[in-house]
TORKE-865780 format. One record per atom (N, C-alpha, C): residue in one letter; x, y, z. Coordinates in pm, whole numbers, plus 50000, padded with zeros to 5 digits. Example, Ala and Ser with C-alpha at 12.3 -4.5 7.8 and 13.67 -1.06 7.14 Angstrom:
REM residues 2
A513194943150780A512304955050780A513204967050780S512854977550708S513674989450714S512905000350787
***
This chain:
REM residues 461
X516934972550254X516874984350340X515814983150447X514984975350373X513724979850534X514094969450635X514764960050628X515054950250729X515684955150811X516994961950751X518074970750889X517104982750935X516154990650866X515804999750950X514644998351059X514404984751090X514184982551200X514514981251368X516004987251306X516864982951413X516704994051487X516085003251443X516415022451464X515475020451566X515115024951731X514295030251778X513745046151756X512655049751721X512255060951693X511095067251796X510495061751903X510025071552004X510995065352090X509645072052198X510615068452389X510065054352430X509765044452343X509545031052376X511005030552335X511875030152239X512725023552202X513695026852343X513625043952366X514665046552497X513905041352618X513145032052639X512875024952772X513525013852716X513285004552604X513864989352567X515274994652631X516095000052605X517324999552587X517735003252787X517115012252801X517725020352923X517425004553047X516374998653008X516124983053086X517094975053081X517764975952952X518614963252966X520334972253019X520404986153052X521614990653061X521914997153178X520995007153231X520745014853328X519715016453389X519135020753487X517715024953521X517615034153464X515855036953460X515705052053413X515175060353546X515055072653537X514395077953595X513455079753669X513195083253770X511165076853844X510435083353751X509545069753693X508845074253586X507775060853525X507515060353441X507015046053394X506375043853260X506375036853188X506335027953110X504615028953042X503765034852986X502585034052965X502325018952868X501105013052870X500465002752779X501335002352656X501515007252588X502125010552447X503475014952450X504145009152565X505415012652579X505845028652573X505605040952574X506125052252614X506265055552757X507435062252735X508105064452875X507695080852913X506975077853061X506415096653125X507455097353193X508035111453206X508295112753357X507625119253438X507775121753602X506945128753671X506955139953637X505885147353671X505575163853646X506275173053761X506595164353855X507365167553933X509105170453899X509835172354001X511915172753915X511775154653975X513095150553892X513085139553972X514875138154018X515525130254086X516845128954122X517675116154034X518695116654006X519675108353918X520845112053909X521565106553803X522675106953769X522855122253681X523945125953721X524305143453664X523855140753453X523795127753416X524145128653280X522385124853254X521615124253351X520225126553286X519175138853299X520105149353397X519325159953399X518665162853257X519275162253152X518515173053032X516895163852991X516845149653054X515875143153039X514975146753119X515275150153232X514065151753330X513425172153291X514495175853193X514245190953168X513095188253060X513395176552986X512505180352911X510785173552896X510615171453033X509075166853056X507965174753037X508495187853080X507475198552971X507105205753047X507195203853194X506235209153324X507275220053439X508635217653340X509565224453473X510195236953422X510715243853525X511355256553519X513215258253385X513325248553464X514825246653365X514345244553195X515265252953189X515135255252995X515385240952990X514535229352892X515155220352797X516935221052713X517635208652756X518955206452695X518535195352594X519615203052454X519615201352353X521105191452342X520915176752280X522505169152330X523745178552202X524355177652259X525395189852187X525855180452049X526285192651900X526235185251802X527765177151771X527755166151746X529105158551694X530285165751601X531585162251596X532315171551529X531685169351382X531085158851349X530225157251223X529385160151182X528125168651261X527175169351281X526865187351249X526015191751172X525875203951173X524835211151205X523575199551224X522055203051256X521645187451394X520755193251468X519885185951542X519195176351478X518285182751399X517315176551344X516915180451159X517005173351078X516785168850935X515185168350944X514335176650849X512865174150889X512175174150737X511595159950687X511435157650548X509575158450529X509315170550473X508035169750476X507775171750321X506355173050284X505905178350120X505775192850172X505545198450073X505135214050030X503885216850085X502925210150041X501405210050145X501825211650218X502625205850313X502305205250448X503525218450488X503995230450392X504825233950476X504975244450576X503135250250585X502715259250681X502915249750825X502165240050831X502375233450968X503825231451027X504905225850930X506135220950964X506685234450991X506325247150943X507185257350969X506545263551119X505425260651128X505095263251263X505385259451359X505755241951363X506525236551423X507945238151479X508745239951339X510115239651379X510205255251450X509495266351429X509625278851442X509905275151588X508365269351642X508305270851790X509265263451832X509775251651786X511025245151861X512305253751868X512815263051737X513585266251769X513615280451885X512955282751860X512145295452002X512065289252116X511865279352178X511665274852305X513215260752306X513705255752229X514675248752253X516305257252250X516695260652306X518005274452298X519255266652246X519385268652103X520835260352019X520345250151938X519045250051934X518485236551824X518835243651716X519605234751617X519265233851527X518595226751382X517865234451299X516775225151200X516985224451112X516935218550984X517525217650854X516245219650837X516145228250676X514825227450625X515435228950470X514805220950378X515365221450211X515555235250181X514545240950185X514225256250115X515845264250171X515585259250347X516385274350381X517805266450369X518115253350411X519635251650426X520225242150339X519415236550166X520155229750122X520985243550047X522475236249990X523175248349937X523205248249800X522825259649740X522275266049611X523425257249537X523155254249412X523915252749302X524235235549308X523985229849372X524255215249425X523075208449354X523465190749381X522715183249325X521865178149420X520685180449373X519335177749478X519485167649572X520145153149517X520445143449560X521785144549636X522675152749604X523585151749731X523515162349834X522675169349851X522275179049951X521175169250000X520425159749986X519405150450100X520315146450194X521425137450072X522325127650131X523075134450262X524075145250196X524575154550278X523705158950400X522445166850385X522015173350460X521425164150590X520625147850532X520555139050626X522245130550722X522895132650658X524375127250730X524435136650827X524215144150782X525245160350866X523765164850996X523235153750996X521775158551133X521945146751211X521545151451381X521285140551508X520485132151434X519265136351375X517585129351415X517075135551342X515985128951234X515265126651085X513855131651150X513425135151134X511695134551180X510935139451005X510115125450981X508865129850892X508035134250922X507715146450850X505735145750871X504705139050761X504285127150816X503575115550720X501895122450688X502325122650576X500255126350530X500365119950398X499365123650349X498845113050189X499885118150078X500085137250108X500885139149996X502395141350023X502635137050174X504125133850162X504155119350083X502965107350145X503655097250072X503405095949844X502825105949839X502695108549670X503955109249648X504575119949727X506005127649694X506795117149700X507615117849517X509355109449546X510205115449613X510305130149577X511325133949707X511355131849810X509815128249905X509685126150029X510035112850093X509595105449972X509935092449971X511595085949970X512375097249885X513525091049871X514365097649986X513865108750065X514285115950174X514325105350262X512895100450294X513245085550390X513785075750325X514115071850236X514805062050263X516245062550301X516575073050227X518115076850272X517975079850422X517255081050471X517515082950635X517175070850692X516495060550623X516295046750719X517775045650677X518685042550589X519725036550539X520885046650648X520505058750618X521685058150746X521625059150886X520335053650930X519825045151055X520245036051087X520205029850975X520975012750974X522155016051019X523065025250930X524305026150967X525085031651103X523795039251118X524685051251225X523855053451393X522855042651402X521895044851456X521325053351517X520715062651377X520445074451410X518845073651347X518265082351474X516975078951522X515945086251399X514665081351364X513955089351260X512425089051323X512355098951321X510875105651409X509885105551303X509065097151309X507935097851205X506915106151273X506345114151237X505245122351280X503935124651189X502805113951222X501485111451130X500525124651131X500455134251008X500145147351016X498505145851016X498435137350871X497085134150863X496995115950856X495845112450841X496215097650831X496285096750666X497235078150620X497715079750536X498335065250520X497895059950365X498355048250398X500445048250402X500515042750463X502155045750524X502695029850408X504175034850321X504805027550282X505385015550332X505365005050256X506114991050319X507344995650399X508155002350362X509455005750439X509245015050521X508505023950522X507865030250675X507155025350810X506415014450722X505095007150833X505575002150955X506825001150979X507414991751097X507805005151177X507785017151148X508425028351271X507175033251346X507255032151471X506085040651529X505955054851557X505215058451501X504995075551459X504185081051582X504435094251606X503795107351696X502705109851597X501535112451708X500135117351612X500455131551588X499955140451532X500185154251563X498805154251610X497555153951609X496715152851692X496705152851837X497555144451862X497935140352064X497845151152116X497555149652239X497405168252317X499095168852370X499645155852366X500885155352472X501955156152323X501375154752225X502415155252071X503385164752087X503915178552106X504655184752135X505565181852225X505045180352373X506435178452465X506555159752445X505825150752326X506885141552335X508175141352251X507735151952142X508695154852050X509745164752119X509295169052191X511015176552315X511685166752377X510725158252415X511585148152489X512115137352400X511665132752274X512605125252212X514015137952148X513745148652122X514575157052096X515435156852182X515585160552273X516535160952437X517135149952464X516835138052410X517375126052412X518635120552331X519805117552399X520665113952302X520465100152175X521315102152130X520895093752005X521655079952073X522485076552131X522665065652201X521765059652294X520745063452368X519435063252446X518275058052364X518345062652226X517385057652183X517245048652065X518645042252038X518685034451962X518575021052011X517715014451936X517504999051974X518134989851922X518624981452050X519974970552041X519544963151906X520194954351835X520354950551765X519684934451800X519234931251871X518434919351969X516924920651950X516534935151912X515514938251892X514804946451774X516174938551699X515404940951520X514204935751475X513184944551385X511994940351352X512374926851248X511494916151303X511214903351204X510484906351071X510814898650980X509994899350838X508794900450852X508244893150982X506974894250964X505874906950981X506674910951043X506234925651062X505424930650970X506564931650847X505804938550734X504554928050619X504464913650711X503254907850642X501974912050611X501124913250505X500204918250487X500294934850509X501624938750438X501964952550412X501714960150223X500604968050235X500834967750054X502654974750039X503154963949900X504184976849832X503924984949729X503004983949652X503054991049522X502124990449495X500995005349431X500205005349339X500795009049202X501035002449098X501545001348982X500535004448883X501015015848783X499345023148693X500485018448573X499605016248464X499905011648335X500755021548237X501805024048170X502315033648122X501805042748008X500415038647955X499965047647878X498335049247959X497705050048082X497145047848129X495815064248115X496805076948094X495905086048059X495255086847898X495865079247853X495385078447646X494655064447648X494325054847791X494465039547729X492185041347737X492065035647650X491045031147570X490185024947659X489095026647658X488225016747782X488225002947756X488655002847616X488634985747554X489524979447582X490334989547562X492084979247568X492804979247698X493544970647690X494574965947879X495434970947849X495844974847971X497284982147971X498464977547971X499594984547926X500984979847931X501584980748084X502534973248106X503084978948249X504454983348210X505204986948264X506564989448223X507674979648295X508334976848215X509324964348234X510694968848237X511074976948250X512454987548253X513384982748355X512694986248471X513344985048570X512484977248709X513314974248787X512064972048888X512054980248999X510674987049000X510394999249070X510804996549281X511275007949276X512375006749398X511655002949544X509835003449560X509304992049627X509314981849653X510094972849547X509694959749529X510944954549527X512614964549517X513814959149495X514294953349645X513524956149747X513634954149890X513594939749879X512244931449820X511744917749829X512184910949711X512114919149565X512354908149476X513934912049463X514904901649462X516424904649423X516444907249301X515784897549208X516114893849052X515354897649006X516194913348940X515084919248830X514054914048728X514864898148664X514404890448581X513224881548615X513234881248727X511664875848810X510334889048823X510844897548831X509604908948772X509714910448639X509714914748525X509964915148405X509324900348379X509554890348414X508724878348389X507494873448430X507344884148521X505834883548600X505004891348519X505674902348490X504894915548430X504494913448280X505784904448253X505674901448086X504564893248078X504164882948203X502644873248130X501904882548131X501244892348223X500384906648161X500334908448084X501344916247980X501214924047878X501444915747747X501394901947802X501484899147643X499974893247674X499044900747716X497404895947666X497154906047520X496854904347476X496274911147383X494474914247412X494464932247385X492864935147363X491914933147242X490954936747250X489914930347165X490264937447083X489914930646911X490254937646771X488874940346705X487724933546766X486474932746729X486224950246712X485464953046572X485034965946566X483974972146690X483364963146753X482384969546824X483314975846930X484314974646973X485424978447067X484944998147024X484745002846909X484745016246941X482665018046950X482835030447000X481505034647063X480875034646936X481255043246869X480585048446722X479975031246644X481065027146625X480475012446546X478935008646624X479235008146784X477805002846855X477165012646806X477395025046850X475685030346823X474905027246669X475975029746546X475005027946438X474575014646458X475535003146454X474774991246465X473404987846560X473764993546663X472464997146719X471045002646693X471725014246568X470115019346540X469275014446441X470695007046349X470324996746236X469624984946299X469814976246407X469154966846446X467974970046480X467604982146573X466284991246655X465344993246525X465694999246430X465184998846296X464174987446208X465394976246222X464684966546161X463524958946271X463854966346372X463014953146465X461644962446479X461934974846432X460544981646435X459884979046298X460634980446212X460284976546027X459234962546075X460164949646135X459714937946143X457884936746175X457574949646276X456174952746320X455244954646222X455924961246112X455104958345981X455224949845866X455654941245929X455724925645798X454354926345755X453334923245804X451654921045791X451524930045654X451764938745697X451164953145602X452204950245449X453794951345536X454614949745408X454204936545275X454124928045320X453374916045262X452154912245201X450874922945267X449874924045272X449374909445297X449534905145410X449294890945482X447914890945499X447044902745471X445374897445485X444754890445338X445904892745211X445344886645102X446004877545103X446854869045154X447494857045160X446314843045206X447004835145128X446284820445183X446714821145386X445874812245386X445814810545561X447174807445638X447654797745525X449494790745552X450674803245557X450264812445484X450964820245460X450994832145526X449494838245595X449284845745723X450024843045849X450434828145852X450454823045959X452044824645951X452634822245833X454084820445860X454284837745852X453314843545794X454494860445818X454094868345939X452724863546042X452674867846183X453964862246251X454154847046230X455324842746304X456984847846311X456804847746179X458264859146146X458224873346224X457084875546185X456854889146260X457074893846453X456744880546476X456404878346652X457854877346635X458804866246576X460654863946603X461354877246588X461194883346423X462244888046432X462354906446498X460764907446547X460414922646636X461374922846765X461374909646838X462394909446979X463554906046921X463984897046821X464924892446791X466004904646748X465574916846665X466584930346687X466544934346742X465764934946854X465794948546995X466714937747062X466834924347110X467734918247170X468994923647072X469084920946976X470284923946905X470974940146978X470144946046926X470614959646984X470634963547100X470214956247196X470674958147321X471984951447370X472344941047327X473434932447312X474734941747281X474324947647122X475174961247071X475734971847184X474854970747270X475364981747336X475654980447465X475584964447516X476504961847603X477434953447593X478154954547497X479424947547451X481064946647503X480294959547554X481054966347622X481304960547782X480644960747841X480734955047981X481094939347951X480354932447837X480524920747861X481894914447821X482584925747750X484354920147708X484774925347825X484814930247857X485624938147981X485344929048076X484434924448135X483964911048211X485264900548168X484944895947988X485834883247989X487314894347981X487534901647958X488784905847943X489704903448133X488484912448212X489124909148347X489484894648423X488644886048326X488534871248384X490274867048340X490414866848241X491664863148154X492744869148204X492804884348253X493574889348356X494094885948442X492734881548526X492834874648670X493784864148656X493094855748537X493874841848542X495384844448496X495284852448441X497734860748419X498434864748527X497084869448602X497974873248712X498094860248838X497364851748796X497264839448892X498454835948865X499324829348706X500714825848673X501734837648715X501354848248680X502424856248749X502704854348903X501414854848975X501594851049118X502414836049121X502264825349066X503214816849085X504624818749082X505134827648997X506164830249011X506724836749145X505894848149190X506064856249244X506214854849445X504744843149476X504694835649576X505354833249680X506804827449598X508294820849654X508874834749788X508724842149659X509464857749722X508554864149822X507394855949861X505864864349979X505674878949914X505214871349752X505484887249714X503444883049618X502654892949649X501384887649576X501044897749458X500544894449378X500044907949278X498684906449230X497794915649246X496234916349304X496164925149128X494844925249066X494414932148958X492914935748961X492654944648956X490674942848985X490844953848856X491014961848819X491144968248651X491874965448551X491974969248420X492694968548303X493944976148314X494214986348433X494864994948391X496284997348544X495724987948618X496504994548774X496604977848824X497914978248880X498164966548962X498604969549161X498364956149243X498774961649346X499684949949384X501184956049438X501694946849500X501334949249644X501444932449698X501494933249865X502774923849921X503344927750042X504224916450056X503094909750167X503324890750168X502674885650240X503734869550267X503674871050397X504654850550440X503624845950400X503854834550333X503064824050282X503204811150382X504494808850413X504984797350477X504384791350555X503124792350661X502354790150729X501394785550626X500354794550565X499324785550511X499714779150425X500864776850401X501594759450276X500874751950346X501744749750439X501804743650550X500844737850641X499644746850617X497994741350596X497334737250474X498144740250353X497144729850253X498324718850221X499414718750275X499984703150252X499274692150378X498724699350515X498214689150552X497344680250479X496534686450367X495294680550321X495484673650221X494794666750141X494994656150054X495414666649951X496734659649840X496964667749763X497484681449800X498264680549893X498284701249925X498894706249802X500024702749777X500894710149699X500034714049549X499214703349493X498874707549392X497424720649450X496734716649555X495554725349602X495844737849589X497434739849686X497584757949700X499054762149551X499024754349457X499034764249346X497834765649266X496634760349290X495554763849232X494984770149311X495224773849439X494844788249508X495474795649459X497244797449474X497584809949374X496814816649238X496704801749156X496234807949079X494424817049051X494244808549109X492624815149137X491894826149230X493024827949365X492484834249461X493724844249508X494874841549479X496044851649506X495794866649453X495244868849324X494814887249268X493864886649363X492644888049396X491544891249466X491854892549619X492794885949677X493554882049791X494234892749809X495464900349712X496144906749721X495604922049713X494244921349625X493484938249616X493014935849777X492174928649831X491854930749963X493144933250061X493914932450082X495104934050174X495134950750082X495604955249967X495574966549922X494904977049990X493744972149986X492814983950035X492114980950159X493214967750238X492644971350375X491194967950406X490374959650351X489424951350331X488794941350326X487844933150356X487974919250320X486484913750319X485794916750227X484434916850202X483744906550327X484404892850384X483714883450413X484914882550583X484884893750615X485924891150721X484974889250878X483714890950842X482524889150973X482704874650988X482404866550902X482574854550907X483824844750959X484904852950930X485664843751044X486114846851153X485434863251216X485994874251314X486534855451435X487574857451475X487754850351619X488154839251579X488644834751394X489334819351379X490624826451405X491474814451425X492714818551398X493254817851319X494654826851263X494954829051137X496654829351123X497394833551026X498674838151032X498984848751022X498134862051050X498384874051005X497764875751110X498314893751120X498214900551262X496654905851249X496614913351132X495314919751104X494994912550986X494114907750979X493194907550864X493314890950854X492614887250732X492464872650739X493864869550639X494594860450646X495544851750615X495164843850520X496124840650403X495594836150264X494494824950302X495524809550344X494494801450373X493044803150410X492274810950500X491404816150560X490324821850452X491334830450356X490844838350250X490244827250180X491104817550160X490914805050047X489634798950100X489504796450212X488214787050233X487134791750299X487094807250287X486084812950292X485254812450163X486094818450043X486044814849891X485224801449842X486024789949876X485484777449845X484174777249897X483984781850064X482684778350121X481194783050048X482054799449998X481254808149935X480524800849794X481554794349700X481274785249592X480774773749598X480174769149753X479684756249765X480464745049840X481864753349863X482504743049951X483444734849880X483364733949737X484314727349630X485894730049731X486624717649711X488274719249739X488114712649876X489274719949941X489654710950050X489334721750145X489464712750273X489164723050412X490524721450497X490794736150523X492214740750565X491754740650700X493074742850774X492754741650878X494254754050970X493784764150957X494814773450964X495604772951085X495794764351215X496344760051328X497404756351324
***
């Protein structure tokens, strides 16, 4: 799905691509970032672009609305969350007040009672010109919101029908969203560009098929934060399960074969957590107070012994006992009570290294899986094909960059997650294979340099 819905133009860049290669447009022009102004002035054309030049925002003539298809029962389909549905109703209010014959779909008011949730999206997105989201943090929480777009990229693909993303608040935006360019609602000009992509026919603003988004697009795009299925009951000791059911509908875009997740996920969960009693709190603390105890007892060996009536040999060996075993239980019991950090340490190490074999699997498909807790995973999609391609130059590549997978692919994949990259000063201005951020290779021999330089030196060109 996300590959065809690139094909969709969704502002007035897409209706300049197109109107260039078909017709002129209007006197008008083209800003840095591809959106199309027109003058504030009227301008002169062809009888079939008046409703374009109506709707620049600045003129007397009411805005034209393109009239609806014999298929068509609404203008515009508008998929927001519940949070947000003071703003969206303020919105559509004023559009339909100042646009004369728009019409808006909204769930509440026009899906029809008694129906299945899922075929009133389906329905209600078929039966509209033009999709517009409003993107914030808790539309993208929302599955409904989520499955609202996708059914409208899918019948984008089909019908090339246009989907208006509109960024309410900022928000990290889904792998299958990230490629549409969204209206701020912030913008001072946000309103009349949303009249003017409104006023626009849906043939105007669909983009030719010449100018479908490449895979790469979505490189170094996260897909999935994945939480463990018993993750509110799970134990600070123990790792989590993931669920192996199905493969969650992020990831069915990139991985085909269910049986290649389920086999990724399965080296995870078959780690086993610690069985050691100190794993619960209670065991540490008594053992703790039992060790604290003796190591204070130990302070009175002298006395317990009465080491001043002892021969000289014998003073000497129960001060010495005394000096060992006074630190020797307070180490103990401090040990007791960080047992805790220090399994969890080796527990995450052992992780890392599962998810390094899972990443082998996973790799092929530019698919990475990052772990920095016991309990939450992140997928990212990322092309690999380029930095191969820099560690086969080097001696040994092939074996080098599956021992990058395995060692540096989780840590690799949480930084792309969260949009980060602890050591990214250091290579600001190399070149790389990724648009933003540093590119595995890059990642890799920043790493090595960091460890002393061990491995090979890539050469990301």
């Amino acid at each position: 799905r996300a590959w065809g819905a690139g094909s969709v133009g969704t502002t007035v860049e897409a209706l300049g691509a197109q109107e260039a290669q078909q017709q002129p447009l209007p006197p008008g022009r083209l800003d840095a970032v591809g959106e199309y102004h027109l003058p504030l002035g009227g301008t002169r054309g062809r009888p079939g672009e008046a409703h374009m030049a109506s709707c620049a925002g600045e003129e007397a003539v009411a805005p034209a609305i393109p009239p609806l298809r014999p298929s068509d029962q609404f203008h515009l389909f508008v998929s927001y969350s519940s949070v947000d549905a003071v703003w969206t109703h303020g919105l559509t209010g004023r559009l339909e007040a100042e646009l004369p014959g728009l019409r808006v779909c909204l769930h509440e008011r026009d899906f029809t009672p008694g129906r299945n949730v899922l075929e009133n999206m389906a329905g209600c997105i078929q039966q509209s010109q033009k999709v517009m989201l409003v993107l914030s943090e808790d539309f993208v929480q929302s599955r409904w919101c989520l499955l609202e777009a996708d059914l409208s990229l899918v019948g984008s693909c089909l019908e090339r029908k246009p989907v208006l993303p509109v960024l309410l608040r900022p928000c990290r935006v889904p792998l299958h969203l990230s490629h549409l360019t969204y209206l701020e609602a912030t913008d001072s000009r946000f309103y009349q560009k949303l009249v003017q992509l409104l006023c626009t026919p849906n043939q105007r603003l669909a983009r030719p098929p010449a100018l479908r988004s490449a895979p790469a697009l979505y490189s170094g795009k996260a897909l999935l934060t994945l939480d463990c299925i018993n993750r509110d009951s799970l134990p600070s000791w123990k790792v989590g399960s993931f669920s192996t059911l199905a493969v969650p509908d992020p990831l069915k875009e990139v991985l085909e074969d269910p049986e290649l997740y389920k086999r990724a996920v399965g080296i995870l969960n078959g780690m086993r957590s610690p069985r050691c009693l100190l794993r619960y709190l209670g065991c540490r603390v008594i053992l703790a107070i039992v060790l604290i105890l003796l190591s204070v007892a130990s302070l009175f060996l002298p006395f317990i012994f009465g080491a001043w009536q002892k021969q000289p040999a014998q003073q000497l060996l129960v001060i010495c006992a005394n000096v060992f075993f006074c630190p020797f239980f307070m180490i103990l019991s401090v040990n007791t009570l960080c047992w805790l950090r220090r399994s969890s340490k080796r527990t995450l190490r052992e992780l890392a290294g599962r998810v390094g074999e899972a990443n082998l699997l996973l790799a092929p498909h530019s698919v990475l899986m990052g772990c920095e807790t016991k309990n939450k995973l992140y997928f990212v999609y990322v092309l690999l094909g380029d930095c191969k391609r820099a560690f086969l130059g080097a001696p040994e590549g092939e074996a080098a960059f599956q021992e990058a997978i395995l060692r540096f692919a989780s840590s690799y994949a949480c930084c792309l997650a969260h949009g980060h990259f602890p050591q990214w000063e250091e290579a600001a201005g190399a070149p790389g294979h990724l648009e933003v951020g540093l590119c595995f290779c890059q990642f890799v021999s920043l790493q090595l340099r960091r460890l002393g330089g061990q491995g090979v030196e890539l050469n990301p060109v």
